[in-house]
N, C-alpha and C positions, 0 to 999 in steps of 0.2 A: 681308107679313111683320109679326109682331107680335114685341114683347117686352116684359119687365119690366111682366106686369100685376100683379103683389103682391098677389093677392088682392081686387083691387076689379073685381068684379064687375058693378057698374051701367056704370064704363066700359067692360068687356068687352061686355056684352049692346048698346051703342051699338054700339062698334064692329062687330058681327056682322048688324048689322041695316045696315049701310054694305054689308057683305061681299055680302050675299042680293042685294042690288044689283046687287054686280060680277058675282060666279060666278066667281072667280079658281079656276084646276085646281087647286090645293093653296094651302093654308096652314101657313106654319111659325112655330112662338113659338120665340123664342129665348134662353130660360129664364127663372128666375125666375118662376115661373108662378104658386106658391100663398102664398109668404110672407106675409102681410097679415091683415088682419081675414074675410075670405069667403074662404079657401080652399074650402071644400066648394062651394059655390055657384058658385063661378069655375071650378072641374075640370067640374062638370055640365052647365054651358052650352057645353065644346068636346065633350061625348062622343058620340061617333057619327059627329062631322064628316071624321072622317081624316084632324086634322092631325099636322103632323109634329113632335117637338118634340126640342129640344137641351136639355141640363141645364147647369141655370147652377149659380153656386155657393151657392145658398138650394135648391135640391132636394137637393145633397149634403151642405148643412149642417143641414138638419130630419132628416134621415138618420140622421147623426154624434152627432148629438146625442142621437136615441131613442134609438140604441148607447149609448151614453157612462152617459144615466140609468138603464139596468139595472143597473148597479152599482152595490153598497150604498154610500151615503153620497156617490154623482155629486152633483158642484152644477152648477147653470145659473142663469142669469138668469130672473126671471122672465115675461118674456114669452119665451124661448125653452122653458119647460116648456110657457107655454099651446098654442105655437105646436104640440109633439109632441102634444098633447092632441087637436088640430086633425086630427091629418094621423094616422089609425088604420094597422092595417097595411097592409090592400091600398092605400090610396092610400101609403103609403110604398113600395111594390113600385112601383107605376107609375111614381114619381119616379126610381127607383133602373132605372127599365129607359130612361128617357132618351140617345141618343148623346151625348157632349161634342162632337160634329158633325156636319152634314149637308152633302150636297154636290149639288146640282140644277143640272141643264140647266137653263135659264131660257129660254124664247122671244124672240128679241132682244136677250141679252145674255151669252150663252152659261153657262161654267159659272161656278156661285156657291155659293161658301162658307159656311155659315153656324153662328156659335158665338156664346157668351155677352162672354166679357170679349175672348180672340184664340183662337187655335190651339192654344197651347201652354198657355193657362192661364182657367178660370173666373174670374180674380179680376183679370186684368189692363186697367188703366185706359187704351183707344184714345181717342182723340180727334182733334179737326184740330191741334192742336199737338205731338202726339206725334211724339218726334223720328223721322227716316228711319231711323237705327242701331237704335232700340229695334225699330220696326217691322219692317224688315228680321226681326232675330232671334224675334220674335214668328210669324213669313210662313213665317221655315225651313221646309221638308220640304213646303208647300203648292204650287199652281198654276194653283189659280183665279185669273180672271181680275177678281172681283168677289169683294171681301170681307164680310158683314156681321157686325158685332158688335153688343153690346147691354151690360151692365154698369150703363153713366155716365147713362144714364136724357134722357143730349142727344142731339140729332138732329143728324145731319150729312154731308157726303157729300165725297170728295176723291180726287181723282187724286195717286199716288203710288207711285213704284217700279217705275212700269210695269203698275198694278192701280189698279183703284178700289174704294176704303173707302165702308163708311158704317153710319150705325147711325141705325136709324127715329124712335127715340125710346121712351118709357115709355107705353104704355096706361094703365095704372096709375097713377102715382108719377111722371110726369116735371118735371121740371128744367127749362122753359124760359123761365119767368119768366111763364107767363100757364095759365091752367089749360083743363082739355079733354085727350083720347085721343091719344096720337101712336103714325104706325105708318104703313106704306110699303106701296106699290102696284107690282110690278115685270113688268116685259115691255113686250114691243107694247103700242102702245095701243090698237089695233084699229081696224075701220071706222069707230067713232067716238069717236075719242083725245079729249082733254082739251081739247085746242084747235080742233074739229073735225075735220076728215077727214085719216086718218091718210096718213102721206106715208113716205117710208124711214128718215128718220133718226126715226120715231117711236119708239125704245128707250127706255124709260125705267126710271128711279127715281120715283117720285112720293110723296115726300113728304106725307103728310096727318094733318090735326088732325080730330078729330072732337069736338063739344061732344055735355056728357052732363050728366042734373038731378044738380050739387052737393050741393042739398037732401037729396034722397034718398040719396045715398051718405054724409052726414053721418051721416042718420036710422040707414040700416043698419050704419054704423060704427061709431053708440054703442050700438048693442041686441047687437053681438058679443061682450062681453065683452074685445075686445082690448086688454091693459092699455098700450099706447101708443098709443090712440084718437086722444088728443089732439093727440099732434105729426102724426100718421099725415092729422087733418082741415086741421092748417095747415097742409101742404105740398100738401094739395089745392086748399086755396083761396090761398094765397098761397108759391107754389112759387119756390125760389133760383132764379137766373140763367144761364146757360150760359157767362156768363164764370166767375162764382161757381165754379162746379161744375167747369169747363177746369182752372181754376188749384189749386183742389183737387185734383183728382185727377192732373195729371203732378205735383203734389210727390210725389203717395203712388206711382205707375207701378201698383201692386197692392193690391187691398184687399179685403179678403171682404165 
């Protein structure tokens, strides 16, 4: 499972060259897929692969927003003009043909959920602190047995409510206080699990970081023109906390 690559692209090609490794039967991103400085380049290196993907709330907000600036005198920001400038039509079609969820048998871990912020909403803020009441309400009308979300850009996993949560982390953009690819490995481990030779309770979530040249994604992220380059290369190389980023987000519960 992948999420929240935002457009960067050299951690995606990292990660993909981990993947040819595994040969995992599917891959799903779970949105937030082009936001960033390399949208085009990051859509290009999954095409053909057959993954699956979930719409977060940056596929329906680059959407909203080409909507919005057909209108004489629409104002936006401006990196969210550049951002429409980025994303032509047909890749605006593909965004917009996105599920807000997927639902897969998993091998070893039965059935798994998978959306951007929760169920009910792209924008909403899961984490390990997230009260059982919010969550509950969030879980409504669901049944899987395995949740994954993605949004908070922190990785994390937790038994709760009779289900277990988690969210891989940011390909991309993430939030863990140390820089590199994060993004989750799920099922059996097989004949040859991570710890050797697989046994029955080999189910897993796995958790993984993958490093990728900084350099280079520095390089490509000032030749893009993206007019928030700047904050876009500090958070690559020196990325908030997971406390940081917990504490923010259950103040806010939702946030686009």
């Amino acid at each position: 499972m992948l999420a929240d690559v935002h457009g960067n692209a050299v951690a995606l090609a990292a990660v993909l060259a981990e993947l040819e490794r595994e040969q995992p039967d599917v891959v799903v991103h779970c949105g937030d897929l082009t936001w960033g400085p390399l949208p085009v380049e990051t859509v290009d290196l999954l095409s053909g692969r057959g993954v699956l993907f979930v719409r977060g709330n940056a596929e329906r907000g680059v959407v909203e927003i080409a909507e919005r600036l057909r209108e004489p005198g629409a104002e936006a920001k401006e990196r969210e003009r550049w951002m429409v400038e980025q994303h032509d039509a047909p890749l605006r079609a593909l965004l917009v043909s996105f599920p807000a969820t997927v639902e897969l048998e998993v091998d070893g871990l039965g059935d798994v959920l998978f959306c951007h912020g929760s169920p009910r909403s792209d924008e909403e803020l899961v984490t390990v602190e997230t009260p059982e009441a919010r969550l509950a309400e969030a879980l409504a009308g669901t049944s899987a047995g395995i949740v994954a979300t993605a949004h908070t850009h922190v990785s994390y996993e937790r038994r709760v409510l009779g289900r277990t949560l988690f969210n891989p982390g940011s390909v991309g953009m993430p939030y863990e206080g140390a820089p590199g690819a994060y993004w989750a490995l799920l099922g059996s481990a097989g004949p040859s699990g991570p710890n050797g030779p697989s046994g029955p309770n080999d189910n897993v979530i796995e958790h993984r970081r993958t490093a990728y040249d900084l350099d280079e994604a520095e390089r490509r992220y000032r030749a893009s023109g993206d007019p928030m380059t700047g904050e876009m290369i500090e958070i690559l190389r020196q990325p908030p906390t997971p406390a940081e980023v917990i504490a923010h987000a259950e103040a806010l519960a939702f946030s686009g």
